[in-house]
C-alpha positions in Angstrom: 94.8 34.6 102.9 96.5 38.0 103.4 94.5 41.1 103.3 96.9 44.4 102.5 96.3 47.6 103.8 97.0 50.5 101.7 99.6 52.7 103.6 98.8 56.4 104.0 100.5 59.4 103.2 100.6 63.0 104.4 100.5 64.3 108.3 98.3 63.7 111.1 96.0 66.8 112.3 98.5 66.7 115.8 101.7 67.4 113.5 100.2 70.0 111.9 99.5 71.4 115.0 102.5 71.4 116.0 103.9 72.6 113.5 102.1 75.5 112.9 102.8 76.2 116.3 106.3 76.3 116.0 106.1 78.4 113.1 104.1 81.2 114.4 106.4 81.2 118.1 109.5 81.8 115.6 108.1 84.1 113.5 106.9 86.2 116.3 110.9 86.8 117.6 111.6 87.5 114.3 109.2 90.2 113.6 109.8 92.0 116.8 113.1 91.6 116.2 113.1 93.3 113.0 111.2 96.4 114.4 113.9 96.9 116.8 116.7 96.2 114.4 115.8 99.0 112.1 115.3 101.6 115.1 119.1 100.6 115.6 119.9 100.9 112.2 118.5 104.7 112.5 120.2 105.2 115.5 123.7 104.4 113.8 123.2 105.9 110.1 122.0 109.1 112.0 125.3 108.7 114.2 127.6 107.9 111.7 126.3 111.0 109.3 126.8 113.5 112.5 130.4 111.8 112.8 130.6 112.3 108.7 130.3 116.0 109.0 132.4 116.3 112.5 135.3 115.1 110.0 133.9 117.1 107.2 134.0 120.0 108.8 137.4 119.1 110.0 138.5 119.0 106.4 137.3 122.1 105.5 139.3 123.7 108.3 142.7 122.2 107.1 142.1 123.0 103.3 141.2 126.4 104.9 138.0 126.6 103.1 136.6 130.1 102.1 133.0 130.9 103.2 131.5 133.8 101.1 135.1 134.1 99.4 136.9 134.6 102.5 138.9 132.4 104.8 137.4 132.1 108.5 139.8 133.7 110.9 139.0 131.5 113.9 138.0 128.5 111.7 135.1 125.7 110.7 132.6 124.4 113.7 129.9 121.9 114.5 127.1 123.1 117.5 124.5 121.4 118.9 121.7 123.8 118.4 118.8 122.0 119.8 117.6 118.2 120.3 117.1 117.4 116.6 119.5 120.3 115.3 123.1 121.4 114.5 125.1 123.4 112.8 128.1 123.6 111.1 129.6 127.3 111.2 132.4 129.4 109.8 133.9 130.9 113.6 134.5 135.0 112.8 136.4 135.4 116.1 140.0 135.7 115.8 142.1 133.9 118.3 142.4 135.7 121.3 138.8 137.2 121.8 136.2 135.9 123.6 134.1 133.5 121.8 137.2 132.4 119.9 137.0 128.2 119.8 133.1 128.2 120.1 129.5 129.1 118.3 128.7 132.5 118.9 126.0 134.9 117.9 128.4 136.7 115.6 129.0 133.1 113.3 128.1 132.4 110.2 125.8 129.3 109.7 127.0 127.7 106.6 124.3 124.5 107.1 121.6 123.7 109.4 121.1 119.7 109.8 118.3 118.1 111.2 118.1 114.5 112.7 115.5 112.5 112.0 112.5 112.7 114.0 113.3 109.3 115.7 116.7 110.2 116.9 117.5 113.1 119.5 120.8 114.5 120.9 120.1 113.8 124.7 123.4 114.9 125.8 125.9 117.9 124.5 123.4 120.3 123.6 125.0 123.6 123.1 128.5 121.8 122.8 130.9 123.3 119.9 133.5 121.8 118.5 135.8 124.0 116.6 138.4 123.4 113.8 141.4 126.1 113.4 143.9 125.9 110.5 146.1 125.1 109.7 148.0 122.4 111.9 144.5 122.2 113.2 143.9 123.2 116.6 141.0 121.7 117.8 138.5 123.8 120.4 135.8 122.0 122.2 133.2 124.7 123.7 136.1 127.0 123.7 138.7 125.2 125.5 141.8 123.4 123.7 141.7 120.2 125.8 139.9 117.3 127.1 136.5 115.4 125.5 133.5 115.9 124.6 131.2 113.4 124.8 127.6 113.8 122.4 124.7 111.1 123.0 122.8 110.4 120.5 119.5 107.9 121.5 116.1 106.7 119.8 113.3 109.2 120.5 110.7 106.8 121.5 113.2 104.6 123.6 115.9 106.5 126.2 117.8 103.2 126.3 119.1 102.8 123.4 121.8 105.5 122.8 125.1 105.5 121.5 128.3 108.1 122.6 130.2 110.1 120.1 133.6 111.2 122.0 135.1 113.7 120.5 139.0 114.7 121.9 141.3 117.7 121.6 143.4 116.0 119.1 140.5 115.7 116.3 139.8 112.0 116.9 136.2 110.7 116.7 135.0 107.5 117.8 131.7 105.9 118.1 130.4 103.5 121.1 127.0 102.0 122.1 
């Protein structure tokens, strides 16, 4: 005589276990990952918007933009005012006098913009970088050649920065 045994389904309180296990050990990369993800993604919208006006402000310089309806004699600008702070600026000095090529007390601010509180400039405070029409000549802190390099980093970690390099020529470029 043969006696059947009925065959179970489902999983046995070790595979559940394990399972569950598995799950939370992934999931716990994945959230941490995802705080740190968007503190990068702040890092590079709020680095990509200060290389958005650098070539804004470049732009206004070559159509030879009025401010208050008149031309600016020594061109459009970009300083670093402060850690969370710049400005873009009409330059009132005419080529030749000093403060020509950089922010001065004697310049029009045309727009204040603020960072957001996570990000900071840690490096190229009180940097200018001036546009002059119409070819245009491009002044960094006053002088007509070399680079300037502005870091930008994450306010509640100093690792995690990325360069904005600015040259004589007008070009900008972004690295991490």
């Amino acid at each position: 005589m043969r006696i059947y045994q009925k065959k179970r389904s489902g999983f046995t309180l070790i595979e559940l276990i394990v399972t569950t296990a598995v799950i939370a050990f992934l999931a716990t990369f994945v959230l941490a990952d995802y705080r740190t993800a968007g503190q990068r993604t702040a890092l590079r919208l709020e680095t990509q918007k200060f290389i958005g006006d650098v070539r804004r402000v470049e732009n206004m310089a070559l159509g030879s933009l009025d401010f208050n309806g008149v031309t600016p004699v020594g061109g459009w600008g970009i300083y670093l005012a402060d850690t969370h702070t710049y400005y873009i600026f009409v330059d009132n000095d005419a080529a030749g006098t000093p403060g020509h090529g950089s922010y001065t007390a004697g310049d029009l601010i045309a727009e204040t913009v603020l960072l957001s509180e996570k990000i900071l400039f840690s490096a190229g405070i009180g940097a200018s970088v001036v546009f002059v029409p119409p070819d245009p000549l491009v002044y960094l802190n006053g002088v007509g050649s070399g680079t300037l390099t502005i870091t930008l980093q994450q306010a509640d970690d100093v690792a995690v920065t990325r360069d904005v390099l600015i040259n004589s020529f007008g070009l900008v470029d972004a690295s991490s």
